[in-house]
N, C-alpha and C positions, 0 to 999 in steps of 0.2 A: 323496610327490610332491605338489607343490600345483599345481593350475591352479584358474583362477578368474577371470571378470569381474567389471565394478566392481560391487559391492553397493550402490551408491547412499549409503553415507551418509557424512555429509559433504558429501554432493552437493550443486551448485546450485540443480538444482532444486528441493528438498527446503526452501531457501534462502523467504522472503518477496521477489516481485519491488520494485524499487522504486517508489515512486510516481512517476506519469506527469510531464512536464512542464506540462501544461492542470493537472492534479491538484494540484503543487507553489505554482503562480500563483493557481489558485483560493484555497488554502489563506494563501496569503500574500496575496491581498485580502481575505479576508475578516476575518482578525484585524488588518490593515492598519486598516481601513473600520471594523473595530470600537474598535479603540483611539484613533484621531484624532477621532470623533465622540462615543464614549464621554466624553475628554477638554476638548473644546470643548462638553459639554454641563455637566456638573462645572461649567468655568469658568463662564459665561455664568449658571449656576444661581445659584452664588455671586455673582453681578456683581449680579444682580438682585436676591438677598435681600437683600446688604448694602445698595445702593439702597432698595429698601424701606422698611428698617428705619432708614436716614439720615430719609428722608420723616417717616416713624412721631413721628421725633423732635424733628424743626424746627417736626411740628403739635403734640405736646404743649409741645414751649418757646414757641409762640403764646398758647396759652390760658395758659399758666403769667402770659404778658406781660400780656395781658387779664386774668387776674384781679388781679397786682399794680394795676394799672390803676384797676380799681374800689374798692380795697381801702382800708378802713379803720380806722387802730388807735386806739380810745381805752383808754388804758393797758393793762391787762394782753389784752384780748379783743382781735379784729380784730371789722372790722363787713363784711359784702359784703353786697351787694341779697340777695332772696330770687328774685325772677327774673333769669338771667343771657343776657346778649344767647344763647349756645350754647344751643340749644333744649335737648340731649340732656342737662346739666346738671340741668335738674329734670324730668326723667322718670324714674320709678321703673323700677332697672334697665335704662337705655339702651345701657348698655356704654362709657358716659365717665364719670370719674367722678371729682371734686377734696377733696384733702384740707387743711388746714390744722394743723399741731401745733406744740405753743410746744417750748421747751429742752428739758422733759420728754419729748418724745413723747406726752405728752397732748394730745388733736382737741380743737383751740377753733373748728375750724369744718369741716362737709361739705356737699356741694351736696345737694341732695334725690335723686339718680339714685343717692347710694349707702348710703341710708338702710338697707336691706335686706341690704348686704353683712355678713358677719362678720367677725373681726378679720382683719386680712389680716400680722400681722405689721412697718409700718409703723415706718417709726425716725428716729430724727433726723440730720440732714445737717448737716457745719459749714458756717457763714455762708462766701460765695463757691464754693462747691462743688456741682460738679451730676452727678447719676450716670443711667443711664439702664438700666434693671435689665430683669430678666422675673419674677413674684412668680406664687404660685398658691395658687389656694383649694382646697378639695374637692373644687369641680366645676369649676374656669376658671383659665384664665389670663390675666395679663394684661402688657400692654408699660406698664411704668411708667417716670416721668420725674420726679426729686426735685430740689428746689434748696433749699438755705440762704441764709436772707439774714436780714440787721439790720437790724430798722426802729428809722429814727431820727424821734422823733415832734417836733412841734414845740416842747412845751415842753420838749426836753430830754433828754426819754425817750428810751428803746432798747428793744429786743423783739427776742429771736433768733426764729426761725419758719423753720420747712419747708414746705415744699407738694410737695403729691406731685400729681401727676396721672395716672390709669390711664384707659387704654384695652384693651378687649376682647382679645384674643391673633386670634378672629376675624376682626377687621376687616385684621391684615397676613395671616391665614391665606388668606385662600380667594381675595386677587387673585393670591398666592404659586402656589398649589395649581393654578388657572387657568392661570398664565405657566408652568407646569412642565409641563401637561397638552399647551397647543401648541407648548412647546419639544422634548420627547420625542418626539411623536405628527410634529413638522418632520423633528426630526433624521433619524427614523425611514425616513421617504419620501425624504429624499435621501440618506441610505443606500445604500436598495435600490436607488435612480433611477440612484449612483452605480456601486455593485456588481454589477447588470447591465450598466452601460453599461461597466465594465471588464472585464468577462465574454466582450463580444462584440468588444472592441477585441484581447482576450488572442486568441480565438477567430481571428480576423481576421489577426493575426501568426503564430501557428503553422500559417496555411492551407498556407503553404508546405513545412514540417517533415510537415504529412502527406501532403502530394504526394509528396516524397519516398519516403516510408515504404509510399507507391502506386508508387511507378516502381520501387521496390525488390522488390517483391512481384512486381510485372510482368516483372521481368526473371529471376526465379527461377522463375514459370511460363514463361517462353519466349517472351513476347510482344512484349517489348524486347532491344535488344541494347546498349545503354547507357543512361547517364541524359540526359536530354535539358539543354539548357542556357538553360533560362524561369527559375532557379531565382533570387531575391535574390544581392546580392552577397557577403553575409554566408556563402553556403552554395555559391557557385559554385566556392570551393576545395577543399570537400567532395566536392561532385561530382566535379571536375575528378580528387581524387586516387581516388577510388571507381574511375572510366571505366578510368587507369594501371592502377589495383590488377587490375579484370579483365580486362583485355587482356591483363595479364601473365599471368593462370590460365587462359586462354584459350590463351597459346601454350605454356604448360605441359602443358594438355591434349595441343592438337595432337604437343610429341616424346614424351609417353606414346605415345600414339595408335601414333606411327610405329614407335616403339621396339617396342611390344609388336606391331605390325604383323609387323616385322624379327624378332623371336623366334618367332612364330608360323609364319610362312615357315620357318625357318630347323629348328622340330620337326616340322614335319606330315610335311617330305619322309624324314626317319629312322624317323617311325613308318610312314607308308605303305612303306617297304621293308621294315620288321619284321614288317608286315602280308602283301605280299605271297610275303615267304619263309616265313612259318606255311602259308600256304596250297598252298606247293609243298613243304614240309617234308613227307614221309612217315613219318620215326619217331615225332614228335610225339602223345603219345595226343591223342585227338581232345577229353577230357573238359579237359584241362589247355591245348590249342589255344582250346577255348571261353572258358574263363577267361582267359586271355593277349586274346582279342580283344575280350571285354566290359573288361581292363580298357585297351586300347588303343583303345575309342571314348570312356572316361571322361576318357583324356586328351586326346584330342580335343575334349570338349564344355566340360571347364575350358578348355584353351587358345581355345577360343572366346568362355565365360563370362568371362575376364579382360579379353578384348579388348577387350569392350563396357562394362568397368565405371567406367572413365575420363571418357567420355562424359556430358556433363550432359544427364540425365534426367529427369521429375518421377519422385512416388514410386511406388511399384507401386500398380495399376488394383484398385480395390474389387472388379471382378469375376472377379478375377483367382484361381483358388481351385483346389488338387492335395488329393487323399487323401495324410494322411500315413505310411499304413503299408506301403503298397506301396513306397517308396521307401524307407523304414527298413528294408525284407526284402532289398531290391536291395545296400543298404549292408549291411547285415549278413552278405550271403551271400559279399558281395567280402571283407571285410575278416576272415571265417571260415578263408578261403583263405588269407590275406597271415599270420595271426599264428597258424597251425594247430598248431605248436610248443609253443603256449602253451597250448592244451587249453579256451579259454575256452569259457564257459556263457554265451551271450544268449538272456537272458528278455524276450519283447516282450508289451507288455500296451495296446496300441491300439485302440481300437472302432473299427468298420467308420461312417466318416461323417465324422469328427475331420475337419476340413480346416487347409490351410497357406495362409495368407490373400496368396499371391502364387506366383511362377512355380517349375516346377518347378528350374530353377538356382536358385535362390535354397536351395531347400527341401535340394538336394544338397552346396551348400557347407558348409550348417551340421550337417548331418546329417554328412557326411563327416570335419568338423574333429572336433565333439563324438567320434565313435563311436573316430575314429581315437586323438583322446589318451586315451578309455576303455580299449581298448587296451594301448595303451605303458604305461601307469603304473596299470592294472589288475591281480591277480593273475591272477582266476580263473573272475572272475562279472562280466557286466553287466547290468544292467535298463533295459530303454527303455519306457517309458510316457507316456501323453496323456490326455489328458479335454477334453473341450467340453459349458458348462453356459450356460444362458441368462442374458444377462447385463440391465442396465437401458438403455430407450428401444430394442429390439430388437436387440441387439446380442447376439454372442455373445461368447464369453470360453474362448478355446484355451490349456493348461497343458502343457505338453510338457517331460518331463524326462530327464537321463540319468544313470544310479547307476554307480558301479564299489567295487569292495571291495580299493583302494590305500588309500594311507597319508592321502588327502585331501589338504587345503589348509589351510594356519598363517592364521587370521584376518588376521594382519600382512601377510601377502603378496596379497591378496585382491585389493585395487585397483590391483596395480600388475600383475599375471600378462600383463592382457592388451595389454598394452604390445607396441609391436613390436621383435621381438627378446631379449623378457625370457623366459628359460626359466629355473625352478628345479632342473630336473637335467639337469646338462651329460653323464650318462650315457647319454640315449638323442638317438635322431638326429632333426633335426630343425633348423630355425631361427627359432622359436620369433614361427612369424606365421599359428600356425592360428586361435588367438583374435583374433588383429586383427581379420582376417579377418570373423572373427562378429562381434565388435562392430561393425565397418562394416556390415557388410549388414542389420544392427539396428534401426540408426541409422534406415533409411529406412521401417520398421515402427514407428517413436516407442514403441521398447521395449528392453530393456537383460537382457542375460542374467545371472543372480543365481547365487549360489553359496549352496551350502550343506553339512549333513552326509548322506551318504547312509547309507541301512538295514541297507546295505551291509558299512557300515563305511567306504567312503572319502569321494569327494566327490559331489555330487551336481549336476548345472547346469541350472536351469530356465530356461525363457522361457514368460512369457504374451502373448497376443496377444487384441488386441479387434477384431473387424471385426464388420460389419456382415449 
């Protein structure tokens, strides 16, 4: 025989919850805010280097123009002043620096600023052609500007010639390196100017979704009896159908209510006759009268405990707390009597202290189901045990199991046993809603009864509990 509640796995819980909606919104601003400013910064970068570097260029084809300007060829040489109106021209190592090479590539002329360079690799340009390079020495770089051109002299003559003109790598570096420092360091602060200020706008728009998520709360302690209707428009049909949805569980409550009202009525006045004729009975042994009317107040106290279960309630009271092995002996001793045929052995192994962290109904529904299907689908033996160990932030930590030495429980069937109605042997009697049963009343302890192998040899059904 199998019985068994869900083992949890597969469980939802067990599940990563999803991320929040504030959670989702942050996350999509911020790679948002990162990727558009990222990108507008890129652009803008690029805008400005290539500006730059246009600048860089229109001033070396100045000087280029200025020195054709002053320039003089007699036959194979050129001639240029030795001081050039540009200061930086003849200062040694200024970071401007002009070159002149005939056909060959051989310098027939340099300004004095680049006396001190080494070769830099320089080459010749065809006439009408202009190139606008980056070249490097050892230690530097520089933004170079080449042009070819044919001097035509007066008498007659021609002269191919290059002129290069270099300038520092420097002088476009460090207004680049500057315009980059308060482009990044801008972006940066309206960013965050921005990404806070969508922060609190997000912030601002979901006020209402936690209201909600507050009137919802509110009405599951008891404190409301709908949701109220302040809510946006976007959420007033939520509400609206939320209010329907409980009105209807509400009058669903109510024909429980009556129903089990009407059923309760309808046993109490059979048992109080079966009561009172025990009492007038005289053959009756008085040993077997006792047990007849311990178990005719049991059914009274269920038909009471079901009445009330219908009823929205909060969860059971923290200080709310039974021994539990006095009421495993009470069970045990009934249920010794009920299945006496069957010769079983219960073994009780409870320490005196153990507690049941809520009311004693509660504590005899589940003792009663567990002990009873131990029982039915036991041979021979059961074992009932508990322990309470100190648990973390002072809490305690109650194990409470129950063994029998049946055939156990097929892994496959595990999660689905406690299902209402589902019995795996249509051989013994029953309708197959004493686990429901525990799992309801579970539920409101945020714990779950677990199956396992018992010592036994059959199944074994734990529950742990934490309370305070």
């Amino acid at each position: 025989m199998s019985k068994s509640i869900d083992v949890m796995t597969l469980d939802s819980s067990f599940l990563r919850p999803p991320p929040s909606l504030s959670s989702r919104l942050r996350t999509s601003a911020t790679c948002l805010t990162l990727l558009f400013f990222s990108f507008v910064g890129v652009v803008i970068d690029h805008a400005y280097q290539v500006s730059l570097l246009n600048a860089v260029e229109e001033r070396l084809q100045a000087q280029i123009y200025t020195l054709l300007s002053l320039a003089d060829v007699e036959g194979p040489t050129i001639d240029l002043p030795d001081d050039l109106a540009e200061a930086r021209f003849n200062q040694f190592d200024s970071g401007l620096y002009a070159f002149v090479l005939d056909k060959d590539a051989n310098p027939l002329w340099q300004s004095k600023s680049s006396l001190l360079l080494d070769h830099l690799g320089l080459y010749r340009i065809d006439r009408n052609t202009r190139e606008f390079v980056e070249l490097e020495s050892p230690d530097s770089r520089f933004n170079a500007l080449s042009q070819g051109i044919l001097w035509q002299g007066l008498n007659g003559n021609s002269l191919e010639l290059t002129l290069w003109i270099l300038e520092d790598a420097q002088f476009y570096k460090q207004p680049l390196s500057k315009f980059r420092w308060i482009l990044w360091s801008g972006l940066f602060l309206v960013a965050a100017l921005l990404y806070f200020s969508l922060w609190g706008l997000m912030y601002w728009a979901l006020m209402p979704l936690n209201d909600l998520a507050t009137d919802v709360e509110r009405i599951e302690a008891g404190k409301l009896s709908a949701l109220p209707s302040h809510y946006p428009r976007e959420l007033r049909r939520l509400s609206h159908a939320f209010n329907l949805m409980l009105a209807h569980e509400r009058q669903q409550i109510d024909r429980y209510k009556l129903t089990l009202a009407d059923l309760a009525h309808s046993l109490k006045t059979p048992l109080s006759v079966i009561k009172a004729v025990l009492h007038q009975e005289t053959k009756v042994d008085p040993q077997t009268a006792l047990g007849i009317n311990q178990q005719l107040d049991r059914m009274n106290q269920s038909v009471g405990y079901h009445l009330k279960r219908p009823v929205h309630q909060p969860a059971y009271s923290k200080k709310t707390k039974v021994p539990i092995a006095p009421s495993v002996y009470r069970v045990v001793n009934a249920l010794s009597k009920v299945y006496a045929e069957k010769n079983i052995t219960f073994q009780v192994d409870i320490p005196e202290g153990v507690m049941f962290p809520g009311p004693e109904d509660d504590l005899f529904e589940v003792l009663g189901n567990l002990l009873e299907n131990a029982c039915k689908y036991g041979n021979s033996a059961i074992a009932v045990g508990a322990n309470q160990q100190q648990g973390p932030n002072s809490t305690s930590i109650v194990e409470f199991w129950v063994d029998d030495d049946g055939s156990g429980v097929p892994h496959d069937k595990r999660r689905h046993i406690s299902k209402r109605g589902v019995r795996l042997d249509s051989q013994e009697e029953g309708q197959g809603l004493g686990l429901a049963l525990v799992k309801d009343i579970l539920q409101n302890y945020d714990t779950q009864l677990e199956i396992g192998d018992s010592p036994l040899g059959g199944a074994r059904f734990k529950i742990t509990f934490i309370h305070s």
